[in-house]
Z-matrix of the N, CA and C atoms (Angstrom, degrees):
N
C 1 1.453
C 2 1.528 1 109.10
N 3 1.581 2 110.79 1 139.21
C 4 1.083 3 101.30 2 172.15
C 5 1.586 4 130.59 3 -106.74
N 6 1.524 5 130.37 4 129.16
C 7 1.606 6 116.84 5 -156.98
C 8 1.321 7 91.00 6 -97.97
N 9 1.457 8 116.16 7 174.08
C 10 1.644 9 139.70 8 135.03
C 11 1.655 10 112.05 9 -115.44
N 12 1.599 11 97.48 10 113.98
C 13 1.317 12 92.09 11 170.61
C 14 1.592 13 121.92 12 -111.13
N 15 1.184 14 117.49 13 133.09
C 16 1.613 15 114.69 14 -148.87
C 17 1.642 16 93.94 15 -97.61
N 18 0.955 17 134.42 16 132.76
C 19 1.724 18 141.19 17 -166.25
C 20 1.067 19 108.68 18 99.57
N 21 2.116 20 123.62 19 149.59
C 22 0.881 21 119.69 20 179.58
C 23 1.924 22 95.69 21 -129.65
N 24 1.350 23 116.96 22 18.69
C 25 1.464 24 109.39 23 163.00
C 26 1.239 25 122.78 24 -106.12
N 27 1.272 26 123.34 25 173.08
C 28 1.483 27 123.86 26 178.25
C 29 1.472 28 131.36 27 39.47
N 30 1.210 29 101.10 28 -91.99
C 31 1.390 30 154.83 29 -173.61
C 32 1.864 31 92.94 30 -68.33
N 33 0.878 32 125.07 31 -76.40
C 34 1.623 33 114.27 32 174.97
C 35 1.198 34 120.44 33 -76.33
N 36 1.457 35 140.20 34 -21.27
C 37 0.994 36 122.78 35 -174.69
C 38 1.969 37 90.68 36 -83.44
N 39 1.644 38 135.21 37 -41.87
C 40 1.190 39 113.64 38 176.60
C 41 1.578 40 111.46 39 -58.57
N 42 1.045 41 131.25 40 -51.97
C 43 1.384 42 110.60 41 -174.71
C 44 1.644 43 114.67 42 -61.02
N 45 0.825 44 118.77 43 -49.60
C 46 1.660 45 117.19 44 173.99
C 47 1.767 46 100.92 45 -48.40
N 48 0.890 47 118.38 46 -33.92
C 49 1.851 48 115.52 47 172.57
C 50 0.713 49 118.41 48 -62.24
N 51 1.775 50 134.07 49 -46.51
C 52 1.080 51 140.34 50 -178.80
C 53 1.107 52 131.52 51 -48.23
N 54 2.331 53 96.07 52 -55.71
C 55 0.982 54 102.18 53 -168.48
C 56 1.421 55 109.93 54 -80.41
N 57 1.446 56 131.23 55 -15.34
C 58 1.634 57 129.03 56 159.76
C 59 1.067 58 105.09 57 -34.93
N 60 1.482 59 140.19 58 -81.78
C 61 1.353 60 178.82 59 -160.68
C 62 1.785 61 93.97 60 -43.89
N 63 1.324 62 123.84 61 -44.08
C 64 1.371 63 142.82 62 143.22
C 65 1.318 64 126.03 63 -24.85
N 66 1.531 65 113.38 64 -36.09
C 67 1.807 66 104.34 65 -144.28
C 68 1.573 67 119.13 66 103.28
N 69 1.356 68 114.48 67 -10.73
C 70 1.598 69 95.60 68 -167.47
C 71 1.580 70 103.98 69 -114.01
N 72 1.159 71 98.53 70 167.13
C 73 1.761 72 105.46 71 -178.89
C 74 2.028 73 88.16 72 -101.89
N 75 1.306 74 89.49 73 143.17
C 76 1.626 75 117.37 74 -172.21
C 77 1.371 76 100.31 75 -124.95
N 78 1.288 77 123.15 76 137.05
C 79 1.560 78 129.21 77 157.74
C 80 1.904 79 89.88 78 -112.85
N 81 0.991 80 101.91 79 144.26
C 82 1.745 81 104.97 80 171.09
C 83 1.725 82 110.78 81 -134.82
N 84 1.252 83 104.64 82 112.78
C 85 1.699 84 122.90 83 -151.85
C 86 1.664 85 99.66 84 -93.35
N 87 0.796 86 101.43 85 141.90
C 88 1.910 87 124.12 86 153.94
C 89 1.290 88 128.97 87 -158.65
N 90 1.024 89 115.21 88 170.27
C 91 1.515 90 113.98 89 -159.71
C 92 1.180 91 117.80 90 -64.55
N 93 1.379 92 139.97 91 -20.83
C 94 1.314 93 154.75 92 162.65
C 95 1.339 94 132.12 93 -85.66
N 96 1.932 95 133.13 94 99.18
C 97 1.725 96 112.75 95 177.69
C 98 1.617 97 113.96 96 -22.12
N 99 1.033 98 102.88 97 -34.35
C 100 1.588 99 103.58 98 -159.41
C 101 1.635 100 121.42 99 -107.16
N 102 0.795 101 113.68 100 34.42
C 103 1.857 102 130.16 101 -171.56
C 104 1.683 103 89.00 102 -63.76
N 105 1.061 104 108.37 103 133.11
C 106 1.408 105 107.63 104 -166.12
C 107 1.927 106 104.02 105 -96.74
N 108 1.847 107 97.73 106 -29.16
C 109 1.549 108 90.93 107 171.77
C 110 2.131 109 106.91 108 -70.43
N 111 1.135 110 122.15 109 -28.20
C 112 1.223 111 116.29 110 -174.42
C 113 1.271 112 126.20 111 -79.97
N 114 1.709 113 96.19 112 -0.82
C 115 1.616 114 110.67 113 170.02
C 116 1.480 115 119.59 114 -76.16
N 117 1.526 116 100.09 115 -46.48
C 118 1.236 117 130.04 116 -173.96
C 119 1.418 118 114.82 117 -65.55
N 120 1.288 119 125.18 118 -17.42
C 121 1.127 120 138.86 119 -145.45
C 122 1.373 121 95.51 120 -118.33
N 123 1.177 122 127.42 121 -41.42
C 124 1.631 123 148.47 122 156.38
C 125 0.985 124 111.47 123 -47.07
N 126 1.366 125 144.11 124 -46.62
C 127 0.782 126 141.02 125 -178.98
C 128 1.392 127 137.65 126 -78.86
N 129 1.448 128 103.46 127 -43.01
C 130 1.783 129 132.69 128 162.01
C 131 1.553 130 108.36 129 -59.16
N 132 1.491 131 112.00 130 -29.21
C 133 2.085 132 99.44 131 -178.46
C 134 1.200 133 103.86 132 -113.62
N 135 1.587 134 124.62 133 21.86
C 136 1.707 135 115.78 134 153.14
C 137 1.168 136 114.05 135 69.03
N 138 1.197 137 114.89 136 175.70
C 139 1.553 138 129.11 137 173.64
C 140 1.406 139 124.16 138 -15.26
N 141 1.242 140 130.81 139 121.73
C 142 1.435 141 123.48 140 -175.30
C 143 1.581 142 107.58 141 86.97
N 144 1.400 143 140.33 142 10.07
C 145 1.375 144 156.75 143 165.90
C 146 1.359 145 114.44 144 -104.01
N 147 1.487 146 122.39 145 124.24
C 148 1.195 147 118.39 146 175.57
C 149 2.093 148 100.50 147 -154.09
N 150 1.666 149 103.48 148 165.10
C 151 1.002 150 108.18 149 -174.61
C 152 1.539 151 98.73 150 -122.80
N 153 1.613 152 94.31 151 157.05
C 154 1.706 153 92.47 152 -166.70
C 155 1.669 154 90.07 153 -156.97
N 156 1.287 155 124.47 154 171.21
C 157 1.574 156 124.99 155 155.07
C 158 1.794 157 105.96 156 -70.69
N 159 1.368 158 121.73 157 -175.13
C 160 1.251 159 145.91 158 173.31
C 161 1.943 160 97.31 159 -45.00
N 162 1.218 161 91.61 160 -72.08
C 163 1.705 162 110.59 161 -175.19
C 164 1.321 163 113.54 162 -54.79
N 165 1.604 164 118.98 163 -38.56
C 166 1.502 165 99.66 164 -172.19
C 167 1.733 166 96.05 165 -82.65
N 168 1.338 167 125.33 166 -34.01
C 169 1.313 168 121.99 167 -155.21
C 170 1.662 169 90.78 168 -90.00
N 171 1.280 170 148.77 169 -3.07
C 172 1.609 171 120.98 170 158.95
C 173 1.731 172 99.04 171 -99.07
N 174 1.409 173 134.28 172 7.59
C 175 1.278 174 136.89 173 147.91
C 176 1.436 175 138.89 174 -50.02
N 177 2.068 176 80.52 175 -48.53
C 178 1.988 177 103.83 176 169.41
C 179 1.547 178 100.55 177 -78.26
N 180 1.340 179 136.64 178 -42.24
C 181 1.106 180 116.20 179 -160.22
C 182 1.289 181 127.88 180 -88.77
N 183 1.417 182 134.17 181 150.57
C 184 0.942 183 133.14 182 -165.95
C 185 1.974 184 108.10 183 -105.97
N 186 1.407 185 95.67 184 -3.96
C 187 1.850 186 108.20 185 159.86
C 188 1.853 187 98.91 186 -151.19
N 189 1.329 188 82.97 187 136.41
C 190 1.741 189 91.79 188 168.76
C 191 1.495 190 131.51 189 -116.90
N 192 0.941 191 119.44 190 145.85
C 193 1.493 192 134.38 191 -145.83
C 194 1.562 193 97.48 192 -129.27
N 195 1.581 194 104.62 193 101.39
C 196 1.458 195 106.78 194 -175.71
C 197 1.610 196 94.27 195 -91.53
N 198 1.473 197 132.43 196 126.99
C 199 0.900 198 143.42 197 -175.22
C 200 2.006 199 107.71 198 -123.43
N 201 0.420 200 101.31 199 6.71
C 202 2.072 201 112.68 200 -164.58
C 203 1.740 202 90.34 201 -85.42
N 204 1.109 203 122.16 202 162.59
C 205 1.359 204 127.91 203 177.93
C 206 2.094 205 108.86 204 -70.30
N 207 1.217 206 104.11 205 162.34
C 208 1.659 207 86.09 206 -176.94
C 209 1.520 208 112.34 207 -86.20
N 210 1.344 209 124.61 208 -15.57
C 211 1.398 210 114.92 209 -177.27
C 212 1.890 211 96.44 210 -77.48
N 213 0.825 212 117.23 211 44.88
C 214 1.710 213 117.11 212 -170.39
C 215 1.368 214 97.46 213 -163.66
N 216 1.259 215 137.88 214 -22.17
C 217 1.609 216 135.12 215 -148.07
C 218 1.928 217 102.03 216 -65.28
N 219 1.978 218 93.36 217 -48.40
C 220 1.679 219 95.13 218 -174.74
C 221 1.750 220 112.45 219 -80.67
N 222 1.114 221 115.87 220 5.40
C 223 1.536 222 107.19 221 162.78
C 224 1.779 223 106.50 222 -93.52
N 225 1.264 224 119.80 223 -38.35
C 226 1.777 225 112.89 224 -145.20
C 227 2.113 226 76.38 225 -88.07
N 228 1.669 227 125.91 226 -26.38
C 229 1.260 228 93.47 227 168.80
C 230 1.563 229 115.91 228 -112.76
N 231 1.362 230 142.23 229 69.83
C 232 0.757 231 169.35 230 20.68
C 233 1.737 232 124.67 231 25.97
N 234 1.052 233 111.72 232 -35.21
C 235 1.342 234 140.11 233 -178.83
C 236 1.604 235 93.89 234 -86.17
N 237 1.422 236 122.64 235 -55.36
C 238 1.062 237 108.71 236 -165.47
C 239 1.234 238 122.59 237 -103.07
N 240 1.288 239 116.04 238 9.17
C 241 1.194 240 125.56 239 156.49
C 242 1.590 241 121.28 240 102.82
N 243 1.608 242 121.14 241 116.39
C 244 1.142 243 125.25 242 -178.22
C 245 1.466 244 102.68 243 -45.96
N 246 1.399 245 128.08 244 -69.50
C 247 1.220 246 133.72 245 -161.23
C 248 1.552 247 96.37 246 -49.45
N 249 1.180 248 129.85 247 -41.36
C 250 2.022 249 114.60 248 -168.91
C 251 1.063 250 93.75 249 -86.24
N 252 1.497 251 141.62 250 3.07
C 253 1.862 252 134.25 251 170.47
C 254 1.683 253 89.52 252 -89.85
N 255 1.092 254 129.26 253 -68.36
C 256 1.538 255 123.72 254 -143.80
C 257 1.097 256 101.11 255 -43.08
N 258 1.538 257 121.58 256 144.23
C 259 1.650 258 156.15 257 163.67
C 260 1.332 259 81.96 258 83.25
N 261 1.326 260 162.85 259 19.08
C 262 1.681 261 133.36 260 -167.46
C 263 1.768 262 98.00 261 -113.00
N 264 0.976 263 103.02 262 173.86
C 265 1.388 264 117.60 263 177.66
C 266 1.815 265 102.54 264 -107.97
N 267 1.451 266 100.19 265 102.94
C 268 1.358 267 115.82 266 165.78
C 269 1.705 268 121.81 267 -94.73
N 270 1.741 269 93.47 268 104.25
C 271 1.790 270 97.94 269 176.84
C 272 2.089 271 104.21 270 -78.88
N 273 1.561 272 85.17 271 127.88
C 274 1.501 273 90.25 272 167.91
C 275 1.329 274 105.20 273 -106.03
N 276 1.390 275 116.37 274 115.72
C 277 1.638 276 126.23 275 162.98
C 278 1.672 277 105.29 276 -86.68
N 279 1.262 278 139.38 277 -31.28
C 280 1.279 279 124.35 278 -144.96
C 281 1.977 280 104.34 279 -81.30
N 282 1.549 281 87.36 280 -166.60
C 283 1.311 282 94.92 281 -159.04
C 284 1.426 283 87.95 282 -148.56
N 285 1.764 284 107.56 283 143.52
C 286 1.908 285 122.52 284 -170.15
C 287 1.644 286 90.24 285 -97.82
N 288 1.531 287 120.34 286 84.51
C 289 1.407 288 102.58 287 176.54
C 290 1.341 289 83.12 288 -130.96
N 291 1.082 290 111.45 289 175.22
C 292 1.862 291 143.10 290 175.40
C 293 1.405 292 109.03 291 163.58
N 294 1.693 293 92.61 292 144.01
C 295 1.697 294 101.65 293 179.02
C 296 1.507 295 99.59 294 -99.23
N 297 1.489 296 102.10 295 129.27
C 298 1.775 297 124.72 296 171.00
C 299 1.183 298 95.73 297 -105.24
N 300 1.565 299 129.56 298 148.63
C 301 1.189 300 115.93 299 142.76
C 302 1.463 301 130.65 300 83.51
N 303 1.954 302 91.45 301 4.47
C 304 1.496 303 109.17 302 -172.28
C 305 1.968 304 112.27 303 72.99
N 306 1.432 305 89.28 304 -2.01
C 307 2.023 306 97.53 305 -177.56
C 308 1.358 307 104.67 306 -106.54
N 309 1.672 308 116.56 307 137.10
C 310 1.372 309 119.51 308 -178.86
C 311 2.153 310 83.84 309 -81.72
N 312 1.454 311 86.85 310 131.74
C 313 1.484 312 95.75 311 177.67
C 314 2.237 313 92.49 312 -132.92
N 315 1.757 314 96.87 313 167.89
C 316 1.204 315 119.20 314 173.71
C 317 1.272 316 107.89 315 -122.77
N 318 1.472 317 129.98 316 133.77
C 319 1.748 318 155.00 317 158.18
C 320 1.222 319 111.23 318 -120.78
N 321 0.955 320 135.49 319 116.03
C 322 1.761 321 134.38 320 -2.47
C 323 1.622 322 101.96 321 -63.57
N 324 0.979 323 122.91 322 164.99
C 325 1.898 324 130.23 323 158.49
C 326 0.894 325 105.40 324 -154.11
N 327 1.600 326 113.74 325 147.59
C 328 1.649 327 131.97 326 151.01
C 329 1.498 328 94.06 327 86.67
N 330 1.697 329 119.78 328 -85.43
C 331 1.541 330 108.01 329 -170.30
C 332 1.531 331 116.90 330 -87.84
N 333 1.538 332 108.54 331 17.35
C 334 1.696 333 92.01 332 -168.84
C 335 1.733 334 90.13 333 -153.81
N 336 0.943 335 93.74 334 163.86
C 337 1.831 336 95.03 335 160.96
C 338 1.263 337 123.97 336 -165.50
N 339 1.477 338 144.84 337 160.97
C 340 1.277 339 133.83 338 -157.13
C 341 1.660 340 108.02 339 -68.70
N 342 1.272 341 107.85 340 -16.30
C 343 1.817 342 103.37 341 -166.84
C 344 1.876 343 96.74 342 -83.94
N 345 1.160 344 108.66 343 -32.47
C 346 1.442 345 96.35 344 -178.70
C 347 2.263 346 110.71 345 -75.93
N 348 1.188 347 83.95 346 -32.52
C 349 1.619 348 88.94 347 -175.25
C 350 1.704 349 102.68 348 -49.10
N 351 1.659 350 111.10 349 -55.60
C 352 1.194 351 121.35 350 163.20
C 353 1.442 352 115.58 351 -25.13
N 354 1.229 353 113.82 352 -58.00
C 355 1.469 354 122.04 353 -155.93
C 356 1.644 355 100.18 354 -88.52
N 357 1.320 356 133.95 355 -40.84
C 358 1.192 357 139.14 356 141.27
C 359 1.651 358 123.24 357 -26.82
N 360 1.178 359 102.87 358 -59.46
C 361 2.017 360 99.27 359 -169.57
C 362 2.070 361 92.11 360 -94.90
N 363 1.088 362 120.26 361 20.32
C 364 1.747 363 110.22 362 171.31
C 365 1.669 364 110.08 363 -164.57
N 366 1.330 365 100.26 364 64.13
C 367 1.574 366 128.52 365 -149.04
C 368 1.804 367 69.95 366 -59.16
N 369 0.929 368 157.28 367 -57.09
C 370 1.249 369 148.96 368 -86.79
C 371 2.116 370 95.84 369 -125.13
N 372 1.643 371 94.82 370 -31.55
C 373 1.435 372 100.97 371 161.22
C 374 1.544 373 120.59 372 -56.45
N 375 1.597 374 106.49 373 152.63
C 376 1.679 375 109.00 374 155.85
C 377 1.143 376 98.01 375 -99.90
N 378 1.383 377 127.06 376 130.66
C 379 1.661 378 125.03 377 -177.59
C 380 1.491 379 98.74 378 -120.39
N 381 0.661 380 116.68 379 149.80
C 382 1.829 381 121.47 380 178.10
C 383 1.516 382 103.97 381 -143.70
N 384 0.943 383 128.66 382 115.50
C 385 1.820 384 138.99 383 144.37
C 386 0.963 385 120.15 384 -49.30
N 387 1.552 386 124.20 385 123.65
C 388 1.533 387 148.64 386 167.06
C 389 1.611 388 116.23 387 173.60
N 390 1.426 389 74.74 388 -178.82
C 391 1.951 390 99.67 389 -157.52
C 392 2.043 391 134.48 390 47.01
N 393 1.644 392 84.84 391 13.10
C 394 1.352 393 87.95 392 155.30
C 395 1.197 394 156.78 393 -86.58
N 396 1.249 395 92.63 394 11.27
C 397 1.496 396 124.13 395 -165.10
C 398 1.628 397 96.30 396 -81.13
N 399 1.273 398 111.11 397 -49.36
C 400 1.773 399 123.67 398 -166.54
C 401 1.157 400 109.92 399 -127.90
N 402 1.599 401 109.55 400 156.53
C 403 1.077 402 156.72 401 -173.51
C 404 1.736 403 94.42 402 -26.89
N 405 1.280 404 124.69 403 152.79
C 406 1.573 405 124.17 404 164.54
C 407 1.404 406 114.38 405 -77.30
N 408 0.881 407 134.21 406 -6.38
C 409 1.600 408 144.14 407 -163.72
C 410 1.336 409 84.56 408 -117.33
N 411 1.092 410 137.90 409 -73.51
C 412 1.747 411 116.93 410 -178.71
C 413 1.661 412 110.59 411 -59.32
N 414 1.144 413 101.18 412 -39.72
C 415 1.776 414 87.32 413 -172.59
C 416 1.746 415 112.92 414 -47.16
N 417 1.407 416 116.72 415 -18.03
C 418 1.901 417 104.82 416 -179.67
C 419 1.516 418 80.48 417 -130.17
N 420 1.403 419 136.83 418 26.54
C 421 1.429 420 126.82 419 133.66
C 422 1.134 421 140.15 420 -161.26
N 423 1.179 422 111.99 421 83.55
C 424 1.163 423 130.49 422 -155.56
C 425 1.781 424 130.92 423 -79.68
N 426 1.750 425 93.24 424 19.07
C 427 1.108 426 120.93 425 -166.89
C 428 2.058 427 90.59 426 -104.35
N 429 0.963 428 104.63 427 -8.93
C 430 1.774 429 103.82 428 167.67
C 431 1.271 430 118.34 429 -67.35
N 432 1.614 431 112.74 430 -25.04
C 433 1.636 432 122.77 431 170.96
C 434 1.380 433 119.99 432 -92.08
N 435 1.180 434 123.64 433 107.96
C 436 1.666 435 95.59 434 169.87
C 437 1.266 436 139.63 435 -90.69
N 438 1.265 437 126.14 436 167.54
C 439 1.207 438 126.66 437 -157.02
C 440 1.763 439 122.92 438 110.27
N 441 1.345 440 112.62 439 -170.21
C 442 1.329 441 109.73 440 178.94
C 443 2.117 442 103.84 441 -118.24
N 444 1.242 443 115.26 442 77.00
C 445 1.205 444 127.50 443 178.88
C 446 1.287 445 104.02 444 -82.36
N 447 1.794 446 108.71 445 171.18
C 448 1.658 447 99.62 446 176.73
C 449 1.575 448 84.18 447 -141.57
N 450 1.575 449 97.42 448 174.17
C 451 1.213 450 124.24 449 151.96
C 452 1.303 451 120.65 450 -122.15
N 453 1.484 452 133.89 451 -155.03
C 454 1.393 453 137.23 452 -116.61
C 455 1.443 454 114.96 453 -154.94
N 456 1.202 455 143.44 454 114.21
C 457 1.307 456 131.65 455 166.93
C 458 1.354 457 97.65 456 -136.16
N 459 2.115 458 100.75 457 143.40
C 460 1.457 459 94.45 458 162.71
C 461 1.730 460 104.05 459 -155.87
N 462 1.401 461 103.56 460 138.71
C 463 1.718 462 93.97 461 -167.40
C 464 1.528 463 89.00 462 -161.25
N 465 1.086 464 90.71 463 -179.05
C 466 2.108 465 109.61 464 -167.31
C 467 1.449 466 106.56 465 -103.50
N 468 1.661 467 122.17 466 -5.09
C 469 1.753 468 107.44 467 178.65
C 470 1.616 469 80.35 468 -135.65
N 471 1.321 470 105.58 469 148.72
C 472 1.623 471 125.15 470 -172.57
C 473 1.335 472 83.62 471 -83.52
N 474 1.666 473 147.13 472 -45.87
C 475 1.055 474 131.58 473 -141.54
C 476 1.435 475 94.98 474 -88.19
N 477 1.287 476 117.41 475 -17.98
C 478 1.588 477 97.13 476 -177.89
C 479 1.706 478 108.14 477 -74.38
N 480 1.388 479 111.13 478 -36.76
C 481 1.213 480 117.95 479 -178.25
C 482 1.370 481 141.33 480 -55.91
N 483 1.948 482 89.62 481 -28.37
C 484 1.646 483 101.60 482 165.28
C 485 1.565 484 118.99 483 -72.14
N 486 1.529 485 103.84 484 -32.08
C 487 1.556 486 122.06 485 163.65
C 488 1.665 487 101.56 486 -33.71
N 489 1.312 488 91.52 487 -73.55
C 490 2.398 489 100.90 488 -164.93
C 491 1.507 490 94.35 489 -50.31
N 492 1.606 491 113.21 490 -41.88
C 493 1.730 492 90.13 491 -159.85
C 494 1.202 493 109.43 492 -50.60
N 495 1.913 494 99.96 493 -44.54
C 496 1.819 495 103.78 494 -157.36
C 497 1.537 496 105.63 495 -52.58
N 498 1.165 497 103.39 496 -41.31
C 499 1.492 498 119.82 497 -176.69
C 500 1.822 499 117.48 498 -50.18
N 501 1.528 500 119.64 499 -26.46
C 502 1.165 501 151.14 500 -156.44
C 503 1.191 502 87.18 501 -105.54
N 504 1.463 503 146.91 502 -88.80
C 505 0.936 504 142.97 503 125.52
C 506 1.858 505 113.64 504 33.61
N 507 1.213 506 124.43 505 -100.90
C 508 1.157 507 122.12 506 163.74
C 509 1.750 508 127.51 507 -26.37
N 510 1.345 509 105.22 508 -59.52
C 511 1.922 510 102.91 509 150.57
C 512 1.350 511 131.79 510 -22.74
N 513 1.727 512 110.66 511 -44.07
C 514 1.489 513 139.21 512 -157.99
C 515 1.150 514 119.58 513 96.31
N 516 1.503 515 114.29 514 23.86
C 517 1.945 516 105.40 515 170.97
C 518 1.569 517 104.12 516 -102.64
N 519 1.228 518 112.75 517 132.22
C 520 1.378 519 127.43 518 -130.67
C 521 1.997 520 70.17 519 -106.48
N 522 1.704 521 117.13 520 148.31
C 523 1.264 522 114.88 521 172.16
C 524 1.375 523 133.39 522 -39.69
N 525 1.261 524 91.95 523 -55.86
C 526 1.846 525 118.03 524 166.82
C 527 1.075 526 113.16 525 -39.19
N 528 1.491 527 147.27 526 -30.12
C 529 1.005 528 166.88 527 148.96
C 530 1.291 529 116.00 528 -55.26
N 531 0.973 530 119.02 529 -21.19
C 532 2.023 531 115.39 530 -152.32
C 533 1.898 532 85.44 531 -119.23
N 534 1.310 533 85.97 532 106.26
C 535 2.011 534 102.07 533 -179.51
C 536 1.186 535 116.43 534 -104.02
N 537 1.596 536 119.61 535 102.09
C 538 1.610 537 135.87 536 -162.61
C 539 1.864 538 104.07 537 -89.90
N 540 1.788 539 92.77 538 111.12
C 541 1.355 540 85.33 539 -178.74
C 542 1.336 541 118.05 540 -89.92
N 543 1.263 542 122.88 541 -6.01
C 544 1.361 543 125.54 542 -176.48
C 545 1.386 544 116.50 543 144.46
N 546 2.037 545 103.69 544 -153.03
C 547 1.477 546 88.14 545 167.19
C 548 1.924 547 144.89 546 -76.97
N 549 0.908 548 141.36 547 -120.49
C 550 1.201 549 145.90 548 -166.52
C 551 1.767 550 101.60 549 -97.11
N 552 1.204 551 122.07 550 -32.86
C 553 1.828 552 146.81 551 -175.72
C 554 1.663 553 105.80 552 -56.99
N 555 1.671 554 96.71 553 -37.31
C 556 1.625 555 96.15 554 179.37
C 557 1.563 556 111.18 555 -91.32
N 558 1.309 557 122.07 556 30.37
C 559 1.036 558 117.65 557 172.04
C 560 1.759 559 114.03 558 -81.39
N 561 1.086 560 119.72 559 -26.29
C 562 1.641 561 150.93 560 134.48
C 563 1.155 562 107.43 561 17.40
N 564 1.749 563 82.04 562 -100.16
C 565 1.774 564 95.86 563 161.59
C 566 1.389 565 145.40 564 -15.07
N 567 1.882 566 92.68 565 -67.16
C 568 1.324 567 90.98 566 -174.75
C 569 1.646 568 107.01 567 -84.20
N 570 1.538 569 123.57 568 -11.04
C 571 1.205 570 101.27 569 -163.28
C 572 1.870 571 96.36 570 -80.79
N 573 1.162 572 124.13 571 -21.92
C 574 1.609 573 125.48 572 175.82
C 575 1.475 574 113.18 573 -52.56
N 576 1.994 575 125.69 574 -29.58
C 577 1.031 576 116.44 575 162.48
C 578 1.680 577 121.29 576 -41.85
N 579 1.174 578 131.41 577 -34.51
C 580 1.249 579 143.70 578 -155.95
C 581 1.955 580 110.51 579 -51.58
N 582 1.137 581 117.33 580 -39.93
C 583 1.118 582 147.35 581 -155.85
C 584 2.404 583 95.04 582 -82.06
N 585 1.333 584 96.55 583 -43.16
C 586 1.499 585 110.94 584 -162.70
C 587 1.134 586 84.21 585 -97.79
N 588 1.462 587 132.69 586 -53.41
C 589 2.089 588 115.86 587 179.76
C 590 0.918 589 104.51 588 -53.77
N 591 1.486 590 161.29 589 -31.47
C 592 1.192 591 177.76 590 -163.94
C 593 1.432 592 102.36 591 -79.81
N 594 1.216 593 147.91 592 -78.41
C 595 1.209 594 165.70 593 172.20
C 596 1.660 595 87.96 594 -43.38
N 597 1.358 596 112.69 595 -72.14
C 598 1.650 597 99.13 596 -177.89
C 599 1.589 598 134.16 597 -50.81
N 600 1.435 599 80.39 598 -36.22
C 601 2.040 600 88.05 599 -167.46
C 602 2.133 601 92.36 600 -75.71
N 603 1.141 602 114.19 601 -27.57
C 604 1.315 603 119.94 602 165.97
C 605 1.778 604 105.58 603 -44.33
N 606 1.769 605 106.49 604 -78.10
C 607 1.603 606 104.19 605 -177.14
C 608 1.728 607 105.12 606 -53.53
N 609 1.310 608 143.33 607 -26.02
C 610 1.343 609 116.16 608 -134.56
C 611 1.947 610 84.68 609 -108.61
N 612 1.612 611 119.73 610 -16.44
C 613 1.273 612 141.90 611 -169.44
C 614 2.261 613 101.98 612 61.65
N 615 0.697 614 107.32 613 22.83
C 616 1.575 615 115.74 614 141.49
C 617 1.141 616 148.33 615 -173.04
N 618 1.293 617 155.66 616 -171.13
C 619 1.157 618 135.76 617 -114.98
C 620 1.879 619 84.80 618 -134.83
N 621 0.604 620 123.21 619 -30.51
C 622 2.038 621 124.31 620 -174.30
C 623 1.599 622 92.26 621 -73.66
N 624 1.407 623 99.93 622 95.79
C 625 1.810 624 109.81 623 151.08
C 626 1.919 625 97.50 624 -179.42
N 627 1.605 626 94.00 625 167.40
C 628 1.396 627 98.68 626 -172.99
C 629 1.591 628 100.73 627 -166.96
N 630 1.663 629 101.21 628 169.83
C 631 1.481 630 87.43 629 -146.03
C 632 2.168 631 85.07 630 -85.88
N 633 1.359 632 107.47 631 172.62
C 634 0.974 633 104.04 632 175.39
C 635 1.885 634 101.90 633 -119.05
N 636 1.163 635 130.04 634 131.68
C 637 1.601 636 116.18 635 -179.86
C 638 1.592 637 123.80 636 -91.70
N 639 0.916 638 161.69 637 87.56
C 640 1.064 639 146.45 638 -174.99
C 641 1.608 640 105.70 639 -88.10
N 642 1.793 641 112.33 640 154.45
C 643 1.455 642 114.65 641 162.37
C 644 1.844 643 116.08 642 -141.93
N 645 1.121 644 101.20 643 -173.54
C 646 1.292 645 85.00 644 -165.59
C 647 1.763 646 112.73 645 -108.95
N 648 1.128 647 120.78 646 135.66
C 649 1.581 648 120.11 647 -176.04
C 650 1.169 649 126.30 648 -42.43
């Protein structure tokens, strides 16, 4: 399979590793031919790694992986172009945070959130929400936590969604695990966690944990 993963920090350059590390050919996009971390990054995960702008790398891919922060998500794809989104399955990982004011704050909140804006300005995408909940290092291994924790998907066509699990799946999050909240609206939800992982990964002093759910029979 071939991805576009849109970001060249953290957060995209591990998933674009992974999914090399996988079998798959990765283009990993930013706004510049010449992003010097997306060079570097190309180079270090070998065969099946390549660097591209926004446009060429959701061009190569045949699913795209918005990885860019969310107060940025509708410019860098915008950047890459409605026409290389339409019919694809776009995973949104990011998160609407920025500190104002010395305060970690969220834009959009409560009535809006970046996964629907997505799904709003590229009607033509399947966008599905996940792995924002956790850490980038758990999101393609989620075997750093123990226990039976879950994560999150939520989007408006089931078929894109069976797509992310398999894909989720491949990471090591086992189906049973992978808890479908609905359509594109509950992206909300999870992006409001952002604020309380924050506060936690603060008390616990690192970033590997996730929530685990239990209910009752």
């Amino acid at each position: 399979m071939r991805y576009a993963v849109l970001g060249t920090g953290e957060v995209g350059r591990t998933l674009g590793g992974r999914l090399v590390e996988l079998g798959h050919e990765v283009r990993l996009g930013s706004r510049t031919p010449d992003n010097p971390a997306a060079a570097q990054w190309a180079a270090a995960a070998g065969a099946g790694a390549q660097a591209g702008t926004f446009a060429q790398a959701a061009a190569f891919g045949e699913v795209v992986v918005n990885a860019v922060g969310g107060r940025v998500a509708l410019a860098a794809l915008e950047a890459a172009g409605a026409e290389n989104l339409d019919g694809k399955v776009l995973v949104d990982v990011s998160n609407p945070l920025a500190i104002e004011e010395g305060e970690l704050r969220l834009s959009p909140v409560g009535s809006d959130s970046v996964g629907e804006q997505i799904q709003r300005a590229f009607p033509q995408a399947r966008v599905v929400k996940t792995l924002n909940t956790v850490n980038c290092r758990v999101m393609v291994d989620p075997a750093l936590v123990p226990g039976e924790h879950q994560v999150f998907v939520c989007g408006e066509e089931a078929g894109a969604k069976e797509q992310v699990v398999a894909l989720l799946g491949e990471f090591g999050w086992p189906a049973r695990r992978v808890l479908d909240l609905g359509g594109i609206r509950e992206a909300r939800a999870v992006e409001m966690w952002l604020p309380l992982w924050i506060g936690l990964m603060r008390n616990f002093g690192h970033a590997e944990f996730n929530l685990e759910l239990r209910r009752a029979r």
